[in-house]
N, C-alpha and C positions, 0 to 999 in steps of 0.2 A: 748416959751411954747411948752410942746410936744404935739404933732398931736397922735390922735388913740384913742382908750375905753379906759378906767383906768383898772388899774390893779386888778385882781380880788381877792377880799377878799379871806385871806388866809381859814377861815372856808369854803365855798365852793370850796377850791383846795382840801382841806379834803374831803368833802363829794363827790368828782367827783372820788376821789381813791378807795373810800370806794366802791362808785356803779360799779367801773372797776372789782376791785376783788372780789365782790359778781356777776358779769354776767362769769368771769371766773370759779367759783369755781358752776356756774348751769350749765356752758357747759360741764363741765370734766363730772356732773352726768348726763345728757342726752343723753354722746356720745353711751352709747350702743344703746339708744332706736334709733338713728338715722342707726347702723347697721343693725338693724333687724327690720326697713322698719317703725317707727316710725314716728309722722308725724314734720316735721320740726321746728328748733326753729323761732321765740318765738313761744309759744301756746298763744292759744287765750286763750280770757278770762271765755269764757266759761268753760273750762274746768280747771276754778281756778286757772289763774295765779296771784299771787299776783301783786300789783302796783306799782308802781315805783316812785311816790311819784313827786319832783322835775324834775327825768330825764326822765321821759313819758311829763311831760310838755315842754323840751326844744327840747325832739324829734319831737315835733308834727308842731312845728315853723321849723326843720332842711327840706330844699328838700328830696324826695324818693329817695334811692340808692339801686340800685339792689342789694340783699343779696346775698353772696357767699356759698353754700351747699357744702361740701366735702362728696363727695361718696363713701361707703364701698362696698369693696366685698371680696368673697373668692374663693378659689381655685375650677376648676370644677373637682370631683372625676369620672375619664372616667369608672363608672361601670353601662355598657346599659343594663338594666334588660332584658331578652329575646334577648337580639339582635336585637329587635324590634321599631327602631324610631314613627313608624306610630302610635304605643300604646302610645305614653308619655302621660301621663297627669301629670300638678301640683298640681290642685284639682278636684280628682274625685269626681264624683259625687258619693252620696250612693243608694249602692244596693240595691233591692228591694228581697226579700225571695225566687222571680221566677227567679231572674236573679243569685242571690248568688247557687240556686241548680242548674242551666245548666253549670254554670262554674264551679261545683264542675263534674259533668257528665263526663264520661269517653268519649274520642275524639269516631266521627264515625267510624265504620269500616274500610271504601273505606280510609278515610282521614286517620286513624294509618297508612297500607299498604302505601300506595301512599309518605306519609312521610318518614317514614323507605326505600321503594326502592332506594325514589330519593337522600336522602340526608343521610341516614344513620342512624343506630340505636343511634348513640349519640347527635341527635340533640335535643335539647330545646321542650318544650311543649310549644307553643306558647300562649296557651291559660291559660297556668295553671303559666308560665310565667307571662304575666302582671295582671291577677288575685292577684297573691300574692305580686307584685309592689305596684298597687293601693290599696290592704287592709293596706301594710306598711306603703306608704307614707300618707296615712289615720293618721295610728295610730300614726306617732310621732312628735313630733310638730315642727314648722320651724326652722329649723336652725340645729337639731338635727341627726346625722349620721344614719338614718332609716337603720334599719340592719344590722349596723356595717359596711357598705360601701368602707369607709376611707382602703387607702392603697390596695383596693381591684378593679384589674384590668377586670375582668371578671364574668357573674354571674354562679350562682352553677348551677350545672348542676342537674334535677332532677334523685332521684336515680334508678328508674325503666328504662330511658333512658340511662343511661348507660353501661345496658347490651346489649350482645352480640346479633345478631338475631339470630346466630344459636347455641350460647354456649347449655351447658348441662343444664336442670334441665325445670320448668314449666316455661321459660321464656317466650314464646312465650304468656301462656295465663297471664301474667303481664303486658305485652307489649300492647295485646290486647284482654282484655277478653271476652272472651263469642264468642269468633270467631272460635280458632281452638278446644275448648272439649262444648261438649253441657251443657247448665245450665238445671242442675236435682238434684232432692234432695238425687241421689248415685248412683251409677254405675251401667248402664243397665246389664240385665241377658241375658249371651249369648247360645242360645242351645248347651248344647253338644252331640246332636247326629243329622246324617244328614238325613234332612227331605225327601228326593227321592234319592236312589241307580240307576244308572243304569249298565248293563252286558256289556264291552268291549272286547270281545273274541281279541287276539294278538294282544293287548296293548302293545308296547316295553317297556321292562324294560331297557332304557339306558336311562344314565345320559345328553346327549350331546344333544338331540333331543329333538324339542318344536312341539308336535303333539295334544297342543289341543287350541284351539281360539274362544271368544264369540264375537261376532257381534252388530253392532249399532243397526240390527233387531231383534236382541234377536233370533237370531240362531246359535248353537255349531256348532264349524266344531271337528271333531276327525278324526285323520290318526289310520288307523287299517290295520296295513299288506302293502297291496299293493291297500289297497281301500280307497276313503276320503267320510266320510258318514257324511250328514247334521239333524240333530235333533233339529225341531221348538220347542222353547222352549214354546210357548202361546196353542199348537195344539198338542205337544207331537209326531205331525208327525214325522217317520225317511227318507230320502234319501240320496240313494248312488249318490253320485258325479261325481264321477271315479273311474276308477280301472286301475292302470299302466300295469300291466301284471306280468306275472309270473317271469320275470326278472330284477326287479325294487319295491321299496319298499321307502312308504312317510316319510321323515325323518323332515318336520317344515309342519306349515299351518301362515295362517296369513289372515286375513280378512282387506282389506281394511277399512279406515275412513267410506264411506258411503254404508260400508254394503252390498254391493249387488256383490263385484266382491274377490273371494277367491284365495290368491299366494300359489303353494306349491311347494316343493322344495324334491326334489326326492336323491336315493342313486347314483342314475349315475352324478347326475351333475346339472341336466337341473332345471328352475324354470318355474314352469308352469301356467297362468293366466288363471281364469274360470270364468265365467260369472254365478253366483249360481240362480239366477233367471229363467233362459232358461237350464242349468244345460251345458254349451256349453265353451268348450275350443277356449278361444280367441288370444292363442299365448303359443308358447314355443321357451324360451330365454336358448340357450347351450353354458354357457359361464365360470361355472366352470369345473374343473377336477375330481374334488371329490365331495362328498355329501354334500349336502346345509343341515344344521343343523338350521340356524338361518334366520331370515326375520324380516323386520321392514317399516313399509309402511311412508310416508312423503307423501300424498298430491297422486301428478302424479307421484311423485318418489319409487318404490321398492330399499332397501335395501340388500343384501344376505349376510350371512358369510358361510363360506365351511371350512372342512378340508383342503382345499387348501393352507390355511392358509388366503385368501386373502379376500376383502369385496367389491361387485361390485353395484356399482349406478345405477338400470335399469329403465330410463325414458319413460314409456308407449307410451310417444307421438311423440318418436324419433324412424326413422326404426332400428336403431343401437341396438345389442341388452346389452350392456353397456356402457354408458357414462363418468365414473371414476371407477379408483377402488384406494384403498385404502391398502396398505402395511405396515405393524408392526408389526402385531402378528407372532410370534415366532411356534405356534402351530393352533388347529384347534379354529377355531372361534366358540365359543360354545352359547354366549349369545350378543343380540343386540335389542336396543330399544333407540328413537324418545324421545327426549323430549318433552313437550307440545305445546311451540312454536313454535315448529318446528324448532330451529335452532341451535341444538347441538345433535349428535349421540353419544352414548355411547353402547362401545363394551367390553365383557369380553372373555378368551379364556382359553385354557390348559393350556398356557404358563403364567399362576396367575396372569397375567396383567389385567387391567381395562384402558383404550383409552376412552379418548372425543375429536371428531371428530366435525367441524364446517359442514356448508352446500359447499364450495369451495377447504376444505383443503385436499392433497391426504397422509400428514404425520398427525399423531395426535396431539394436541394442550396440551390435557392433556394427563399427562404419572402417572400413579396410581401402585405401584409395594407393597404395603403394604400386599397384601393378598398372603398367603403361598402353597393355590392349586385350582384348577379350577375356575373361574370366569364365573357362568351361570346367577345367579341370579342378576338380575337388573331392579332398578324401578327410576321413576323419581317421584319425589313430585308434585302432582295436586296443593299444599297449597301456596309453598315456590319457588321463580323462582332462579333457578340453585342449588338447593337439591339435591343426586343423591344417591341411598342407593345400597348396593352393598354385594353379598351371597358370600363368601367359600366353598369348598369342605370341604370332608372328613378331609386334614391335616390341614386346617384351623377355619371351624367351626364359622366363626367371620362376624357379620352383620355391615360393618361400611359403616359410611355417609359422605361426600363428601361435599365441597360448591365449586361447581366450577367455580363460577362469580370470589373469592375471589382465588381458588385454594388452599384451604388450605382443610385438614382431622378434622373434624370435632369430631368424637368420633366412638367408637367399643365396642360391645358386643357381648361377647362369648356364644353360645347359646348350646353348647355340641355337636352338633352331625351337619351332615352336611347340609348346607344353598343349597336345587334344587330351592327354585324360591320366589320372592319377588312381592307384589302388592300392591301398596297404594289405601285409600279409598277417592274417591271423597265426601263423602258427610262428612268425622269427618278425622281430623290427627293423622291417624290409619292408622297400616299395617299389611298385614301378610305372615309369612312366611312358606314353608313347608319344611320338612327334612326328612333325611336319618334315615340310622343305628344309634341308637339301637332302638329306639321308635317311629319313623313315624310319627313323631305328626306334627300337625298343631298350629301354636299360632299366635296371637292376641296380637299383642304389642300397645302401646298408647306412641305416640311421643310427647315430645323428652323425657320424662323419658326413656322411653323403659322400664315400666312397662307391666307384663303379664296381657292382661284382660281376658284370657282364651286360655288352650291347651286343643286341641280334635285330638281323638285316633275314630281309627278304621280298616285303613289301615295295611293291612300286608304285605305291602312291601313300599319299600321308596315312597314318593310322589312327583314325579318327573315331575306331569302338574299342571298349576294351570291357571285359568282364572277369571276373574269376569263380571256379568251380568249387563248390559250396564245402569242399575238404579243404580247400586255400592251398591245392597243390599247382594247378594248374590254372593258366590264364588264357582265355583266347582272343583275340585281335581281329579287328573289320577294318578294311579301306577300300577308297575308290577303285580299286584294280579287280574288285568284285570276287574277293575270298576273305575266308575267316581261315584264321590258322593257331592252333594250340601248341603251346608251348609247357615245360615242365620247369618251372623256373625254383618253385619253395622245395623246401622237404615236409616231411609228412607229419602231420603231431604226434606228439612220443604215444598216444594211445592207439595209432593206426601201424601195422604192420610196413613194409619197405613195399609190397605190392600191391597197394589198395587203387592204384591208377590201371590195374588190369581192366578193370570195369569199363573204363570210358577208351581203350583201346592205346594205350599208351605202349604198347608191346613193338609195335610193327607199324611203318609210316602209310596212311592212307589219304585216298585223295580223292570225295566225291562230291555229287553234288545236292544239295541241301533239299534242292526241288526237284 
């Protein structure tokens, strides 16, 4: 006889096929729900599985066997929203109406600046970056390409961050609004007539020569002839300074950073340091040949350019009475000026060049050859670090701007008639310039459009001085027709009241003379 169970009825070899190909044909329909994170086969029966009749009875008699799951996945699409890991989220949380308005909020100030220097105008908004990650990955449901993602190796880049920091046109205030033009509901009204005249009897009319300079104390210095007379701007008082003699005649002034100690620079050569407090000459350095036309203070350091052609480093606290000079210009060195940092000079001369000069370097670093005749006028941007704006003569006419971190030319405008002198405004990114033949005017550009926001006339001859008053509210202007005249051209920085020009007489138009 044979050994073992009897052979099992063929109707239950039937019905064991039948439950084979009905548990096949429920796995083919479950296997999506098992990719997209469904919960494993079987279901329970809670959730209405049907019974199984016979073969739930002979499973329940069989030992437990650990079930085999096959795990789905798909491919990781490398697109880091932001650049940003530390932001991932899979499921954010939702936003509350306080939180959806700060992230919609333009970045702060200090933080646009600080971004843009360190890393560059094309970087990412980090904030405005995962902001628009987590609303996406919100809105589209799992599994699904949020944003169109697929195939895309990098995220977009927002499009205001694209632009250039110093390209043309209102980028600046896209980039970061409300920083460099004042939020008002139109354009302030600028006077066009100047509120205090005063009388400068032999006021030079030459181009080459920087004979007027306003002070940290808010005292003018003016070279008249062969005398340098000081004019408190709060007291209206006038003093004489010096007087060179009858055989010498002041061709720059320059007022030190802290106000109280005035360089000038004579036709013989010499540059002379005066103590304006005590009214007391505390040194004279004889180190050019020819006339010192230009000066530019650094700290302990004096700067000089001379017809000499040459430019001499004169360090106060050294007995020496120059420490470097400096060789390139071709002609006389006519215009020089200290960037903010302190740590690039930029020189213009006869010979149509513009030179930027480091704090160690004795050749120049920058060579600028774009402008077609004299190089006086020079200003460096308060706003923007390494901006450098830069005046033509008569055969050029042309005000262009400079980036010289980048070294590249940034843009020019022709303003008709010719560029004697340039000053930016501390308190709005604003400048102005004053000119020659045929009109005299004075204008009031608004950067970077290089929109007009006022020309003022009065002068009859070129306006070849220009200064501004150490609040950056007020500028005052020298030419050949032998007056200075103040103008109220900025407004006032948001920590000064609307009346802080009381002091210096901006109330009421006056008209005297200096000497």
């Amino acid at each position: 006889p044979r050994h073992g169970p009897p052979p099992a009825p063929a109707a239950a070899v039937a019905g064991g096929r039948q439950f084979e190909a009905a548990d096949a044909v429920e796995h083919a329909r479950l296997a999506p729900r098992l990719r997209s994170g469904a919960p494993s086969w079987p279901p329970s029966s809670a959730e209405g599985a049907p019974a199984r009749g016979p073969a739930s009875s002979s499973a329940s008699s069989a030992p437990a066997t650990p079930a085999s799951r096959t795990v789905y996945s798909d491919r990781f699409i490398p697109s880091r929203t932001g650049s940003n890991l530390a932001l991932f989220d899979l499921a954010p949380a939702p936003s509350s109406s306080s939180g959806s308005a700060a992230a919609a909020a333009p970045p702060s100030p200090y933080c646009a600046l600080l971004r843009a220097a360190l890393f560059g105008p094309d970087t990412p908004d980090r904030l405005a970056s995962s902001a628009g990650a987590s609303s996406s990955s919100a809105a589209s449901p799992v599994g699904s390409p949020a944003g169109g993602n697929i195939f895309r190796f990098k995220a977009e880049v927002p499009r205001n961050a694209k632009r250039a920091l110093f390209a043309g046109g209102d980028d600046q205030d896209l980039l970061f609004p409300g920083i460099f033009t004042p939020k008002g509901s139109g354009p302030r009204k600028i006077p066009r007539s100047p509120y205090k005249v005063l009388d400068a009897p032999a006021l030079q009319d030459d181009f080459y020569l920087n004979l007027v300079d306003w002070s940290s104390h808010n005292v003018l210095s003016v070279g008249l002839g062969n005398c340098v007379y000081l004019w408190n701007a709060c007291s209206s008082k006038v003093t004489k300074l010096c007087d060179l003699g009858a055989d010498d005649t002041v061709c720059s002034v320059s007022w030190a950073q802290r106000g109280t100690h005035l360089a000038v620079g004579t036709n013989q050569g010499t540059v002379q340091i005066w103590d304006a407090t005590r009214c007391k000459r505390m040194r004279t350095m004889e180190s050019h040949r020819m006339r010192v036309g230009a000066l530019a203070w650094n700290s302990s350091l004096l700067s000089s350019g001379s017809r000499d052609k040459n430019i001499l480093h004169h360090d106060l606290r050294a007995p020496e009475d120059y420490v470097s000079k400096l060789t390139g210009h071709k002609s006389e060195v006519c215009g020089l000026k200290w960037s903010y940092d302190n740590r690039q000079l930029a020189s213009g001369g006869n010979d149509n060049k513009l030179f930027v000069w480091n704090q160690h370097s004795v050749q120049p670093v920058l060579k600028y050859t774009e402008h077609t005749a004299a190089v006086k006028a020079i200003a460096w941007s308060p706003h923007l670090h390494g901006l450098l704006a830069s005046g033509g003569g008569t055969a050029d006419r042309c005000i262009r701007f400079w980036n010289t971190t980048t070294n590249t030319h940034l843009s020019s405008m022709d303003t008709g008639s010719q560029v004697c002198n340039l000053v930016w405004s501390k308190n709005v990114n604003e400048l102005v310039s004053t000119h020659g033949y045929s009109q005299n005017q004075i204008i009031v550009w608004r950067y970077p459009t290089m929109s007009k926001l006022a020309t003022l006339t009065g002068h009859t001859f070129r306006v070849l001085y220009l200064a501004i008053s150490p609040d950056g509210q007020t500028i005052v202007t020298g030419a050949g027709d032998e007056t200075l005249r103040f103008w109220n051209v900025f407004p006032s920085p948001k920590s000064q009241s609307s009346d802080s020009l009381s002091s210096i007489g901006a109330t009421s138009f006056v008209r005297s003379y200096i000497r």
